[in-house]
C-alpha positions in Angstrom: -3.4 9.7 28.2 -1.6 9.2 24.7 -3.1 8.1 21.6 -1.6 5.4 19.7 -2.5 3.8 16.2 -2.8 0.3 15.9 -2.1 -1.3 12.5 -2.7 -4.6 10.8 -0.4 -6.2 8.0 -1.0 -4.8 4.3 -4.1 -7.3 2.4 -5.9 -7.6 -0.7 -9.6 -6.7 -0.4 -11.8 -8.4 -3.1 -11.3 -5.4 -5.4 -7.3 -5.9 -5.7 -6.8 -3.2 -3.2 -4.4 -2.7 -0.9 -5.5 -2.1 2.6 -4.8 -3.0 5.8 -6.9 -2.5 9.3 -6.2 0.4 12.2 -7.4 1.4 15.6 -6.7 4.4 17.2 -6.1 3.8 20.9 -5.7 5.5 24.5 -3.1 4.2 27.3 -0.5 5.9 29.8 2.1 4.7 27.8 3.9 2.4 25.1 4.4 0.0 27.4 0.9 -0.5 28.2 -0.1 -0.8 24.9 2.4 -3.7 24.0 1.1 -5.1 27.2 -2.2 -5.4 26.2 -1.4 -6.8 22.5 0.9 -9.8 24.0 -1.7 -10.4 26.9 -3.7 -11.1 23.6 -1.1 -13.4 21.7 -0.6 -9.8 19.4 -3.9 -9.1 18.7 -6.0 -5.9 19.1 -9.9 -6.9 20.1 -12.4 -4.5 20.4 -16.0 -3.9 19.6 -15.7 -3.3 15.9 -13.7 -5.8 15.4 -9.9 -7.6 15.9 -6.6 -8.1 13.9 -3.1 -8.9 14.6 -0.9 -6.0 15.5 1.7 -5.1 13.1 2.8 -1.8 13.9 2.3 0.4 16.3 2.8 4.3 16.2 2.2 7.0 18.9 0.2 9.9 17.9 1.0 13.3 18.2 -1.4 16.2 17.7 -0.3 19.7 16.6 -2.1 22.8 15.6 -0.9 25.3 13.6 -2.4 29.0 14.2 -2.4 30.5 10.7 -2.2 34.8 11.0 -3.8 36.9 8.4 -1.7 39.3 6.6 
């Protein structure tokens, strides 16, 4: 499985900050997570909420080992 981030357009909250919605999601693949989004008319629903997709990004974790010395 890959992780992908899921990410609403930019809005004004009712402070007059910027912000804007994500999800971070599982599938096998890109394609099955613009699957899912246009099977929803380009929305992302889940159980804490929805919002329309604007961008999508695939995550990738890395460590870095840091040596003493």
């Amino acid at each position: 499985m890959k992780r992908f981030r899921l990410v609403s357009n930019s809005f004004i909250d009712q402070n007059g900050a910027l912000r804007s919605k994500q999800q971070f999601v599982e599938a096998d693949s890109f394609a099955d997570v613009i699957e899912y989004i246009e099977s929803n008319a380009g929305w992302y629903t889940g159980i804490n909420g929805a919002f329309k997709v604007a961008y999508i990004e695939e995550v990738v974790e890395w460590k870095i080992k840091l040596s003493k010395g």
